[in-house]
SEVEXBA-18384 format. One record per residue (C-alpha): chain; x, y, z. Coordinates in steps of 0.2 Angstrom, whole numbers. Each point is the difference from the previous one (the first is absolute). Layout:
! SEVEXBA-18384
SITE/cadena/px/py/pz
SITE/A/X/Y/Z
...
! end
This chain:
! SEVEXBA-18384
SITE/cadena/px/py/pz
SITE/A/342/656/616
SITE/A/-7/12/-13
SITE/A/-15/-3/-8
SITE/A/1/2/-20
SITE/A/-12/4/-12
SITE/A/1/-9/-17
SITE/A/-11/1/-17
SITE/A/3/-18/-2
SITE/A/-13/-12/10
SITE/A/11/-14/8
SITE/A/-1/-15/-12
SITE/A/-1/10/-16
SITE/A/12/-3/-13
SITE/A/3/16/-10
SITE/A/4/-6/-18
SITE/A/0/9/-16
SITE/A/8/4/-15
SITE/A/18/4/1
SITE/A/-4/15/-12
SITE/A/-11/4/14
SITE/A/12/5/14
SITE/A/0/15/8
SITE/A/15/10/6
SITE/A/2/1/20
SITE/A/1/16/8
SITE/A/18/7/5
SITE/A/5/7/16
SITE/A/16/13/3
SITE/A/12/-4/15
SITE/A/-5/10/15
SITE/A/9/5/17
SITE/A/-3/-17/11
SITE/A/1/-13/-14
SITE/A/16/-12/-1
SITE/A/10/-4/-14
SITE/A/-11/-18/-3
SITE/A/-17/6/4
SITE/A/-14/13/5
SITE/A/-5/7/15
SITE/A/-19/-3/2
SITE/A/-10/15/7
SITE/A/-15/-4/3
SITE/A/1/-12/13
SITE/A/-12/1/16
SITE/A/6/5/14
SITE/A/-3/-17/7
SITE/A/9/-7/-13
SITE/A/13/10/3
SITE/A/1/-3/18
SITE/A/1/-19/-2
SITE/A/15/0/-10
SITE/A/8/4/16
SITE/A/-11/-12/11
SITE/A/7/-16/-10
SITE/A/20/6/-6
SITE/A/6/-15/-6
SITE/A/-5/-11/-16
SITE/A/1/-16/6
SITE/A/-12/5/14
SITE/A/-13/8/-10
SITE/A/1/-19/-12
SITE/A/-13/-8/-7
SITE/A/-2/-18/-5
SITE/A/-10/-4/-18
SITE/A/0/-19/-6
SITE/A/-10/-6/-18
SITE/A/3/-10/-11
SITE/A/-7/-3/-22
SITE/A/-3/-12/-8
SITE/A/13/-2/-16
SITE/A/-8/-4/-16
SITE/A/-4/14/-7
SITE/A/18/8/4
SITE/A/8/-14/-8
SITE/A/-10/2/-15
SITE/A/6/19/1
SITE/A/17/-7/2
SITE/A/2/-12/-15
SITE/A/-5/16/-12
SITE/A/14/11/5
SITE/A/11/-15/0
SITE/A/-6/-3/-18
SITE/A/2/20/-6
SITE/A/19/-3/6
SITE/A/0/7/18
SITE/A/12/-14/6
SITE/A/-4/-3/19
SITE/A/-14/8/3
SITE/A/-7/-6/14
SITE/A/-12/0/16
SITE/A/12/14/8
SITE/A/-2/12/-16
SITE/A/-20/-4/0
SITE/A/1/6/19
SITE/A/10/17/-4
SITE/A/-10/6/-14
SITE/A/-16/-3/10
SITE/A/8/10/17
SITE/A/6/14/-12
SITE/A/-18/0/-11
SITE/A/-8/1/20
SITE/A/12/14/3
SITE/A/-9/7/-12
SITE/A/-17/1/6
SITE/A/4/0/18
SITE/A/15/9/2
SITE/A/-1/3/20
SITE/A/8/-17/-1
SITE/A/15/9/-10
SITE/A/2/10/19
SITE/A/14/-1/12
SITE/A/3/7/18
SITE/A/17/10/5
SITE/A/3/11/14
SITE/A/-19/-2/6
SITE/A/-7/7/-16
SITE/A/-9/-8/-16
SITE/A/7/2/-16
SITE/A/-7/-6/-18
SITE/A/12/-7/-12
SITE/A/-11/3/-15
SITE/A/6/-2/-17
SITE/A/16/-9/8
SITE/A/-5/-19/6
SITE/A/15/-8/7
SITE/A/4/-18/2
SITE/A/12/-10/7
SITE/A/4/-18/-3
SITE/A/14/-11/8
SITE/A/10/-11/-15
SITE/A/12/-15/3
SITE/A/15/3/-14
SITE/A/-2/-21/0
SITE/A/-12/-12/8
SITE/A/13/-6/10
SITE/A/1/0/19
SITE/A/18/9/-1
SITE/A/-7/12/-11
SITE/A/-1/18/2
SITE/A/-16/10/3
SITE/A/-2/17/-7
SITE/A/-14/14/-1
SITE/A/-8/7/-15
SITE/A/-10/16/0
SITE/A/-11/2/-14
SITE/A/-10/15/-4
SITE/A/-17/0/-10
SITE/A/-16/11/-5
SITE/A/-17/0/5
SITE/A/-2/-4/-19
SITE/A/14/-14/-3
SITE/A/-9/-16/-9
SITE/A/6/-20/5
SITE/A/10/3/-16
SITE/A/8/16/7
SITE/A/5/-8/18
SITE/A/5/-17/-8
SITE/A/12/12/-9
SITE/A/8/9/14
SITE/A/-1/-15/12
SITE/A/10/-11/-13
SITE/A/14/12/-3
SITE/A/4/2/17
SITE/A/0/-20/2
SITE/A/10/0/-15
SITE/A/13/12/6
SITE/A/3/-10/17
SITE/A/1/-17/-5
SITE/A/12/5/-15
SITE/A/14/3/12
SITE/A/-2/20/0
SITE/A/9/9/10
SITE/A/-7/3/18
SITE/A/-15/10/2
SITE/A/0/17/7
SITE/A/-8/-8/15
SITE/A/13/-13/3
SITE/A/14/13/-3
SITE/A/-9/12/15
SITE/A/-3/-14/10
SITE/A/19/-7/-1
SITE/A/6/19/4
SITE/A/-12/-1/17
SITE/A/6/-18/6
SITE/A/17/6/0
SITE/A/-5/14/12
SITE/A/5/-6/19
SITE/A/-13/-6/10
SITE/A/-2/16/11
SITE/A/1/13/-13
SITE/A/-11/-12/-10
SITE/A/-12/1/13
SITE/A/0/19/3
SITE/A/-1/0/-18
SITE/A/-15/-10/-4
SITE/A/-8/10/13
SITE/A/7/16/-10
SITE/A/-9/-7/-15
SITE/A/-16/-1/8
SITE/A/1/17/9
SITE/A/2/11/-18
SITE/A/-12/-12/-7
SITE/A/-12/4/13
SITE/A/-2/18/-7
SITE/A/3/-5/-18
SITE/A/18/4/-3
SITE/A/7/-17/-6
SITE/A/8/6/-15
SITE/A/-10/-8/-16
SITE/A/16/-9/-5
SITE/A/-3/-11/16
SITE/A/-21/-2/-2
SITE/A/7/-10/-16
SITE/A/10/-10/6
SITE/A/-9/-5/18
SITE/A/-10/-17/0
SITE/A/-11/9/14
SITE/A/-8/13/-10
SITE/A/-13/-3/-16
SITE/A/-18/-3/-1
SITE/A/-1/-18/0
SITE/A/12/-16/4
SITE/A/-3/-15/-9
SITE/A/7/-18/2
SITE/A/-6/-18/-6
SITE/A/3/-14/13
SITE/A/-8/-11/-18
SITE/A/17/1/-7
SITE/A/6/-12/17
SITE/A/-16/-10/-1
SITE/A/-7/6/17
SITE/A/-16/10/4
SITE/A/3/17/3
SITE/A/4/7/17
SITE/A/-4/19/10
SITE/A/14/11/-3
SITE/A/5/10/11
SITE/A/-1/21/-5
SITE/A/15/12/6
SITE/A/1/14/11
SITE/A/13/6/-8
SITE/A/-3/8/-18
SITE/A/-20/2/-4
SITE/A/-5/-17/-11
SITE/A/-17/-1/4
SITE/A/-5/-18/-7
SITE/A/4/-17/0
SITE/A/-3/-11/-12
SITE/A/5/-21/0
SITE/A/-7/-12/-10
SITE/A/1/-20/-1
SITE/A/1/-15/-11
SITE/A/-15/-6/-8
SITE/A/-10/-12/8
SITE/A/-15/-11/-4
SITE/A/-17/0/9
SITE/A/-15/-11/-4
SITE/A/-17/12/0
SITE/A/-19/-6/2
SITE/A/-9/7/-16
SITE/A/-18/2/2
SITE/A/-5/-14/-9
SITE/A/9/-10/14
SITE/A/16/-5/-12
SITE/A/18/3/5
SITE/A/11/10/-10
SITE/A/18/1/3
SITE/A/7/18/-2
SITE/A/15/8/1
SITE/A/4/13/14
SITE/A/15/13/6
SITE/A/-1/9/17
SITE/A/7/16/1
SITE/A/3/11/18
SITE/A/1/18/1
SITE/A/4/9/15
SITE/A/-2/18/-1
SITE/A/2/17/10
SITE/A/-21/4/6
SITE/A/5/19/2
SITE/A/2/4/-19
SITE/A/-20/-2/-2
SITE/A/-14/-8/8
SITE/A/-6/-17/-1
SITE/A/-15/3/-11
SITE/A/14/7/-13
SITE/A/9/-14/3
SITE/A/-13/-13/-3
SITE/A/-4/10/-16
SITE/A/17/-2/-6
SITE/A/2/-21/5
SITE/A/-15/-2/-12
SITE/A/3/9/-13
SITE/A/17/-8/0
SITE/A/-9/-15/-2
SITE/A/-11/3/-12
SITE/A/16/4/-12
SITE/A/6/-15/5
SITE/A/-16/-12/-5
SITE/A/3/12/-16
SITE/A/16/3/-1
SITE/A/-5/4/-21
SITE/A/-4/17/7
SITE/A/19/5/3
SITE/A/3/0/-18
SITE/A/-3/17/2
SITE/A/1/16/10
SITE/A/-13/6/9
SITE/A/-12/12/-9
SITE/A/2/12/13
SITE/A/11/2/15
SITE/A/-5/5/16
SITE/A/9/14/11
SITE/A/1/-2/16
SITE/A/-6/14/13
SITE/A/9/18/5
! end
């Protein structure tokens, strides 16, 4: 796991101006980068070595369990209800925070394909799964929305809510239920040679740009709220196919009753969240760095009101 350096101490939270912002750097496509990411350079050679030692995703998991306590969120919640964003909600709180901490931390923003390390940078990708009705005969689909290091709560709850909006007014089928109808007609043993196909030219980066799109196994970041069905979250599962590096599940809220100091007992109001995550894309200080200062937009989620005044590149 590569150690990163970073210009931001792990629990601060950069926040100026919006006036303030400073444009990130730029980087040109070079020989060895894929179509959805950037080849890092500057890996060690231990680094690059383990790559090959641990080969698969779901052997090279990590498991991350916290939980925060609501007030301040639902407060945060009630304003953007009240300035007309109809449905904002915990899951939008959650998103902008993630894509605020790509910001600062963007190692996290990584992703492993053909035993290299590629950056994602401007490009956070994030994949949620939607029922077209909360009913148990209903369809599931999945959505694949993009955002920018610098996207506000107001910015995600925008892109987030079209997409809901399209799927739940009967639109046509997505371009990921179309691809994935063409595939389940393919016969089992040609299916299986060609899943197997798939992962091959993947492997070295070919997978034409039209398919990263459409597949549920390649983005930055899968997202998915067990709330919505009133149970606590559980330990997803990542794939070995396709290079989606992180899992995130959250639960229903929950009430806990805390000791003050004084020796009073105040009731508060909790959600557990679980995040299982590839530990090959950075190391576990970088990680750490990045749970808190997730948090700390969360227990102030005011701050994601707007961008970042400077975004930070991720290494060569």
């Amino acid at each position: 796991m590569e150690e990163v350096e970073s210009n931001v101490s792990p629990v601060e939270t950069p926040a100026k101006p919006k006036q303030q912002q400073e444009e990130p750097k730029k980087y040109h496509k070079r020989f060895g980068d894929r179509k959805d990411g950037r080849l890092i350079r500057s890996l060690p050679a231990m680094n690059r070595v383990a790559l090959y030692i641990m080969p698969n995703r779901n052997g090279s998991s990590v498991y991350f369990h916290d939980s925060f306590e609501v007030t301040e969120v639902e407060n945060y919640i009630r304003k953007k209800r009240k300035q007309g964003l109809k449905g904002f909600g915990i899951m939008h709180v959650l998103l902008a925070a993630y894509v605020h901490v790509v910001s600062q931390r963007p190692g996290v923003n990584r992703f492993l394909s053909g035993q290299k390390l590629f950056a994602r940078d401007d490009d956070i990708q994030v994949l949620l799964t939607v029922k077209r009705e909360m009913t148990l005969e209903a369809e599931e689909t999945i959505v694949k929305m993009h955002f920018l290091p610098t996207d506000t709560a107001d910015q995600v709850y925008e892109k987030l809510n079209k997409l809901l909006e399209d799927i739940r007014s009967g639109a046509p089928d997505s371009d990921f239920d179309k691809t994935a109808d063409v595939i389940a007609h393919i016969p089992g043993v040609l299916l299986k040679f060609s899943i197997w196909f798939l992962k091959l030219i993947d492997y070295f980066g070919l997978l034409p740009k039209s398919l990263l799109e459409v597949s549920p196994f390649h983005g930055s970041f899968f997202i998915t709220s067990m709330g919505s069905l009133g149970i606590p979250p559980v330990y997803h599962h990542l794939y070995d196919f396709g290079n989606v590096p992180a899992f995130l599940s959250f639960g229903a809220k929950r009430k806990e009753n805390d000791l003050q100091a004084d020796g009073t007992v105040v009731t508060h109001k909790y959600v557990d969240y679980t995040v299982v995550c590839d530990e090959r894309i950075c190391d576990g200080f970088y990680y750490a760095s990045a749970f808190k200062l997730m948090k700390s937009y969360i227990r102030n989620p005011h701050q994601l009101d707007d961008p970042p005044a400077q975004v930070i590149r991720d290494v060569e």
